[in-house]
Every structure is written in C-alpha cells, then in structure tokens.
C-alpha positions as a printed Julia matrix, in Angstrom:
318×3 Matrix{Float64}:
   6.13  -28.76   -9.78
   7.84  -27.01  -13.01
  11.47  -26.61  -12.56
  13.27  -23.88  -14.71
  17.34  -23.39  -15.28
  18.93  -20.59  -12.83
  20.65  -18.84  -15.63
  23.92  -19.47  -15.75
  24.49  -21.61  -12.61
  22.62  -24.84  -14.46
  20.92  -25.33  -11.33
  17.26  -26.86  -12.09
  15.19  -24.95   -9.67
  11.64  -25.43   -8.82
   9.59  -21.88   -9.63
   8.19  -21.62   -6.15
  11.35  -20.79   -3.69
  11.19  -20.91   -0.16
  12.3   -17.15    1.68
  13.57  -17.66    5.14
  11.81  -14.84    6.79
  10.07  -16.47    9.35
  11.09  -19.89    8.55
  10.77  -22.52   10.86
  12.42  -26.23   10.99
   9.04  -27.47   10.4
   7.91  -25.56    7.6
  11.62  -26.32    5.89
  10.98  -30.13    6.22
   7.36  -29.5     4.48
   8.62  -27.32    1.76
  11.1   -29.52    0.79
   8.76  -32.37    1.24
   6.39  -30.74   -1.17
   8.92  -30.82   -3.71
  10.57  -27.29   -3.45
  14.18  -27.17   -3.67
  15.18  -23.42   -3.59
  16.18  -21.85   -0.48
  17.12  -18.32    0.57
  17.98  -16.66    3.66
  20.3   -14.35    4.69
  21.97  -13.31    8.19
  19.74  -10.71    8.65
  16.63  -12.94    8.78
  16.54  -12.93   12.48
  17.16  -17.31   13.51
  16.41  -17.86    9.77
  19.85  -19.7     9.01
  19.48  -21.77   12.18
  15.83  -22.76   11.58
  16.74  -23.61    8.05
  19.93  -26.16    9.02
  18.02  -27.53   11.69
  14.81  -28.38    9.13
  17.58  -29.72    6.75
  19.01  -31.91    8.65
  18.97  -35.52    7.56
  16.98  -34.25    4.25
  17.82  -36.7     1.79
  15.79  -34.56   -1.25
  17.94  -32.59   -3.19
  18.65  -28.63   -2.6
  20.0   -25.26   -2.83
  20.98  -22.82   -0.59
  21.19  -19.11   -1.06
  22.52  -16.9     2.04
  23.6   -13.34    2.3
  26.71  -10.94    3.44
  25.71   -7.96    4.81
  24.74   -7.28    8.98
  26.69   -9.63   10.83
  29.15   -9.36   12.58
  27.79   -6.02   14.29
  28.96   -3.68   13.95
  28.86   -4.38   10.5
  31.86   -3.18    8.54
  31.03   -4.19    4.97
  34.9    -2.57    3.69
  36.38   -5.22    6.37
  37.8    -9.1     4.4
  38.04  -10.58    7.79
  34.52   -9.8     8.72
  33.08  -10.87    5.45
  34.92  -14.36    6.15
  34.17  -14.44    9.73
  29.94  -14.2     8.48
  30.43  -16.5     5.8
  31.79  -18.85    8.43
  28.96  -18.44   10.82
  25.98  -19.01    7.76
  28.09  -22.08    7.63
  28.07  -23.59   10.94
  24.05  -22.38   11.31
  23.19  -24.24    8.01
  25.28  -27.1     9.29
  27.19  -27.32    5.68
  30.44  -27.66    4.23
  29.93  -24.68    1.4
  26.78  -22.37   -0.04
  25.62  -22.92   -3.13
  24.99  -18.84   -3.82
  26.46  -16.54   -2.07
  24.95  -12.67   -2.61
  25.66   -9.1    -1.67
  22.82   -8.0     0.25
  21.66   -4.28   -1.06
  24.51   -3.65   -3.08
  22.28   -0.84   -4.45
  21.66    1.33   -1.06
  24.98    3.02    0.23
  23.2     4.14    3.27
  22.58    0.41    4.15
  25.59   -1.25    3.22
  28.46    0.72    1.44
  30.14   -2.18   -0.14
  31.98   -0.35   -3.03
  35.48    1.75   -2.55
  35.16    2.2    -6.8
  31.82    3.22   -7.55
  32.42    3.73  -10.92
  32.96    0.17  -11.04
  31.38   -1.24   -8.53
  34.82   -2.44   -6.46
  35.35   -3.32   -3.16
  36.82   -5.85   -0.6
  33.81   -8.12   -0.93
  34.75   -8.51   -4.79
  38.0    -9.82   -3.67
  36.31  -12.11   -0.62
  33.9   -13.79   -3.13
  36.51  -14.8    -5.8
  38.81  -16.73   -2.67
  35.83  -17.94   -1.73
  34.69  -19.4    -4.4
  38.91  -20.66   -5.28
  38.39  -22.19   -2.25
  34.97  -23.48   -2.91
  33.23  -22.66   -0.3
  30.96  -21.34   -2.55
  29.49  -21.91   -6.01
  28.18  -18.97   -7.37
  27.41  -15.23   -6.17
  24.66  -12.95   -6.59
  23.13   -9.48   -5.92
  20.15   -9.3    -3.49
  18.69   -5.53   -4.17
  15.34   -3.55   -4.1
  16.8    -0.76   -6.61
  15.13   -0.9    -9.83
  17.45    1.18  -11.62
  21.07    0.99   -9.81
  21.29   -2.49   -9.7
  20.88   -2.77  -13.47
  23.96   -1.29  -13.2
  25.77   -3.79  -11.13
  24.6    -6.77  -12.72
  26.14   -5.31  -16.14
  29.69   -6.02  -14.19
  29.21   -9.66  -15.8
  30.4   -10.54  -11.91
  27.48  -12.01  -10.7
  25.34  -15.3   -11.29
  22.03  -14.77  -10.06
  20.14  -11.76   -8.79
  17.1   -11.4    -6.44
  14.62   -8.96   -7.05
  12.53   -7.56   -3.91
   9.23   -5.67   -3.59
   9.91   -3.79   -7.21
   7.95   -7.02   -9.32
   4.71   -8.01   -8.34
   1.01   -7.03   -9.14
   1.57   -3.47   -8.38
   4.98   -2.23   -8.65
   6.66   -3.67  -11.42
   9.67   -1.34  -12.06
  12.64   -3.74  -12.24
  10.7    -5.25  -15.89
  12.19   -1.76  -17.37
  15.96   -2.3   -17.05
  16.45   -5.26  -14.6
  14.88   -8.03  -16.38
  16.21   -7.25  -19.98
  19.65   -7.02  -17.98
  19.38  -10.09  -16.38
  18.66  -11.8   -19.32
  21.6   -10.43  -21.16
  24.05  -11.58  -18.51
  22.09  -14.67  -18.25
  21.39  -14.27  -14.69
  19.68  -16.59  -12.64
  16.41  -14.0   -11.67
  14.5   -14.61   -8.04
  11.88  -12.87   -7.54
  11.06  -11.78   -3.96
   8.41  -10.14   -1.8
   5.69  -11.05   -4.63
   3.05  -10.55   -2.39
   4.39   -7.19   -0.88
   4.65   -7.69    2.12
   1.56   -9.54    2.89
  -0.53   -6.3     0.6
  -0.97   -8.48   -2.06
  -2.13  -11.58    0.36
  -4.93  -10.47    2.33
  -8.09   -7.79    1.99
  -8.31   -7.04    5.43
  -6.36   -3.91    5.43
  -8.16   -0.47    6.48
  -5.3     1.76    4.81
  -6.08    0.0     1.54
 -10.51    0.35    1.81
 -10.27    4.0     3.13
  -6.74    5.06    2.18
  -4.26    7.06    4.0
  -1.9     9.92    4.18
   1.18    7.97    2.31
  -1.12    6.53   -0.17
  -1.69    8.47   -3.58
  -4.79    8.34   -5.34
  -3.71    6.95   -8.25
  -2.67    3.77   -5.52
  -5.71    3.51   -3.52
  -7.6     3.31   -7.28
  -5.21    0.45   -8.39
  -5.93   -1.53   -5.18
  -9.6    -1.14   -5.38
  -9.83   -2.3    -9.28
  -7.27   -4.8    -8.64
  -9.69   -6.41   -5.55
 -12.26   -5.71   -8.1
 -11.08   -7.99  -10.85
 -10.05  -10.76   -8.29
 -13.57  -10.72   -7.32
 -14.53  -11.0   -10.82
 -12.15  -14.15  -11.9
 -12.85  -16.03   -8.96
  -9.39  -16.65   -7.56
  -8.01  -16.22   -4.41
  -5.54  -12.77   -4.22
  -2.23  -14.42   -2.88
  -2.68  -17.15   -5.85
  -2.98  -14.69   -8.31
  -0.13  -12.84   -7.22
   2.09  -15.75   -7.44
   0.8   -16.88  -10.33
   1.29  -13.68  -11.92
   5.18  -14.33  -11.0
   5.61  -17.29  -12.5
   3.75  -16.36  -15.76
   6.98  -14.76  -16.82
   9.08  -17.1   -18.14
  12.24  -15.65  -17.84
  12.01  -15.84  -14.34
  13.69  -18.76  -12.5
  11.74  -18.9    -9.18
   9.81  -16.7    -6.64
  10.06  -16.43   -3.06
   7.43  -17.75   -0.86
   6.91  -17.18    2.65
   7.31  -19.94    5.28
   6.05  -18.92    8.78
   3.37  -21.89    8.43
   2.74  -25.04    7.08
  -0.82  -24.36    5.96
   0.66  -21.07    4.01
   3.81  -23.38    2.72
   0.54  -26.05    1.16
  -1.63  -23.4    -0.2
   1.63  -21.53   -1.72
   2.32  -24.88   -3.5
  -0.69  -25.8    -4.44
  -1.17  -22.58   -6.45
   2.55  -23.11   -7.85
   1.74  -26.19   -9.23
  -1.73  -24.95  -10.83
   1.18  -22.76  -13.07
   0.75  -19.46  -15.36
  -2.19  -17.42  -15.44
  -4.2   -17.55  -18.6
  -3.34  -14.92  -21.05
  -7.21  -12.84  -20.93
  -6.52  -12.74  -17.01
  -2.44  -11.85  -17.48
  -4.03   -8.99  -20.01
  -6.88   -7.67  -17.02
  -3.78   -7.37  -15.04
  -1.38   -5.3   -17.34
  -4.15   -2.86  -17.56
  -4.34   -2.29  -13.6
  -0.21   -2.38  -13.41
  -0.28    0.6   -16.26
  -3.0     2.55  -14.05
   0.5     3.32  -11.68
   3.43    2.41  -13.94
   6.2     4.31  -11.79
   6.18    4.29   -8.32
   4.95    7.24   -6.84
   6.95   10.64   -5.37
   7.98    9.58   -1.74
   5.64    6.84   -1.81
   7.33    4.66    0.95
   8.92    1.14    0.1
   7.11   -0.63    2.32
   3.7     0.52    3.0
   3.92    1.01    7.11
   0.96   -1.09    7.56
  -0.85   -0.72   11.01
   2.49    1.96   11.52
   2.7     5.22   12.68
   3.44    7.39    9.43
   6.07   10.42   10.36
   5.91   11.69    7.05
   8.35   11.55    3.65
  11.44   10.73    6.01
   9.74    7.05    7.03
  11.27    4.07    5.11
C-alpha cells in the first residue's frame, strides 16, 4: 500500500488509516496485518483504546498511534492540568505503551463541546501548557487538532502549534468545505492532514437508505438531487460506492491518510483492497467535481450528521 509523509512529523504513513470507532482486537491485528500502520482513537470512542492495546499487543509490524484529550475524566473539565494528565495517563495504560506518538485536542473548534481556550484571540489555554510538558517529558511526539469546523479551525492551525490535523465529516463526496481554507492552511503549516468520516457516516457506504430514495424533512432539495446523481454515476462507472468514496480521498495528494472504519474484518479487507487499487482516474475525479459543485456549501441548518433512522425534532437536533 502507498505510504505518504505526515507533514511535518516525518512519519511514513500508509494512506488508508485505521479509526477506532468500533474497533475490535481482532480487526486491529488484521489491519495491521494488511499492512496499515496509522491508528487513531480517542477516549471518547467508547472501549476503543482498550480494544486497540489489546489487538497490539505482541505486534511486531511497525505503528502509530494517535489518541485524543477531551471527555475523560467526567466530568470533564477541559481548563483543569491535572485532569488533562490524569487522561493522558489512562490512554496510556489502555494502549499498554510507554508514550503516544500524536497527541490532539479533540474539537478545539466547538466551545459548547469542549471550551479549551481562556485566550480566544489566541487560542490559549491550560492544555497548551499540558502538551508542551508533555512532550519535554516525551510522553508524546507530536500534537494535533481533531475538529469538524471548516472555517474556525483554519484558524487554529495558523497558531504554527500543531503537527497534524484531522478533518471529520467536512471532506468527502458530498461536503467538501474544509478544501476552502483548511487544506491550503494545512499545507502552509505543513501539517500532517487525516481525513476522517470519508464515508459520512456510513451515507456514502451503502444505498439502502429510505431518507436518501424519498427524502425527508432535514434534507434540502438541492441534497436529495446530489445523492440521486451521485448513485447515478456510480451506477454508470461500475464501482462499488464505499470504494469510490475512499478513493476519492486519497486522490488528493496532499492528504496523508484517511480514516477507515474497523468494526469487521471483512469491511477492514474490502477497505484495503480498494486502498491499494489507489486514485481515481482523472474523467471519473472530473464526474465527481461536477456533483460536489451541485451543493458547494453546506446547507442552512442542514444537520451534521444526517439522523439516519432518527427521530428529527427540528433545526435544534445535532
């Protein structure tokens, strides 16, 4: 599988990543036996940090490990050093290891999740100050920003202070927001860039979803249209929809690796096996720019995640 430079870390990561939502000790040992060698988790990833130092133990292929502050301990205090320390500790002792390769700030970009900053004008807080004895220490290697903002974490990573961001559910097929400011940003602080959530949330996976065939309240128009054509032209190339949507990913260059799911074996092998077939050609990268421009900003109060199979209570649900 093509490996690609993490920005500035040097690391030589393999494009397909493996997420730790869902991960399971067998489906680490089968990633890793397949050749990937990116990991993220984070503590908020249910037994995802367990799972993951279980399936890694006695691995003798080479690795790296991203994990998270932000959730743990609860209740979570993110203006609290000893609490930062105390997590950092924990993701330690569940990934049965001596230090973390990358250590991010989970949603550094959503106040209402995590306020992290006491100076928002320069993005400041106790966590800056945990992170730098942390990495003095070395207990960790490099940090990194783990946001869905497309246009406040721009903002964040032009601090300089990070190594490596992760992008999620604002670049794939259909929402592609963070290629405005985030990407050109990234590349000027020569960030490492992960790319997460590339198949939305399981939207850009599978067909079988009645809110996307008939639409539904949350859904605009415009959305529902860009769904249909984009089933459309899968149809008409012949590939399966989760390979082209990881494919898509990985066409970029500038993009060091993308996230992959990992609640299976059979869905770790067919993830890899589309990885390793490599960029789309550039007539099918074009048929897909054309469906991306049909919705080029996300719409008014569209929600985040599409609450698939959900009740909808209006603008108000996330």
């Amino acid at each position: 599988m093509e490996k690609r430079i993490l920005g500035r870390t040097g690391f030589e990561v393999t494009v397909l990543g493996m997420g730790g939502v869902g991960a399971k000790p067998e489906t680490v040992r089968r990633a890793l036996g397949l050749g990937v060698n990116y990991i993220d988790t984070a503590p908020g990833y249910g037994n995802s940090e367990k799972n993951i130092g279980i399936g890694l133990e006695g691995a003798s292929q080479s690795h790296y490990i991203a994990t998270k502050l932000g959730g743990r301990p609860k209740p979570f205090d993110a203006q609290d050093k000893d609490m930062l320390r105390r997590s950092v500790d924990e993701s330690l002792r569940l990934l049965k290891r001596d230090s973390i390769d990358i250590l991010q700030i989970h949603e550094p970009d959503h106040p209402s999740i995590f306020d992290w900053w006491t100076d928002y004008d320069n993005f400041h807080g106790p966590v800056c100050e945990v992170l730098e004895e942390l990495k003095e220490e070395k207990i960790i290697k490099f940090t990194g920003l783990a946001g869905t903002s497309s246009y406040e974490l721009p903002h964040i990573m032009a601090t300089g202070n990070y190594d490596v961001v992760l992008a999620a559910g604002n670049y794939n097929l259909v929402r592609q927001e963070f290629a405005i400011s985030g990407l050109p940003e990234a590349k000027k602080q020569n960030m490492g860039i992960v790319i997460g959530a590339a198949f939305f949330k399981g939207l850009l996976a599978r067909r079988d979803i009645p809110e996307l065939e008939n639409g539904a309240r949350w859904l605009s128009p415009p959305r529902l249209e860009q769904f249909k054509k984009l089933y459309a032209f899968v149809d008409e190339i012949g590939l399966p929809l989760a390979e082209v949507a990881l494919r898509w990913v990985i066409s970029n260059p500038n993009v060091s690796t993308v996230l992959m799911g990992t609640e299976s074996i059979e869905e770790v092998e067919q993830n890899v096996a589309a990885a390793e077939k490599g960029p789309l050609p550039p007539e099918i990268l074009s048929g897909l720019k054309e469906i991306a421009d049909m919705v080029p900003f996300r719409p008014h109060l569209e929600p985040h995640g599409f609450p698939i199979g959900q009740p909808y209570e209006g603008p108000k649900s996330k």
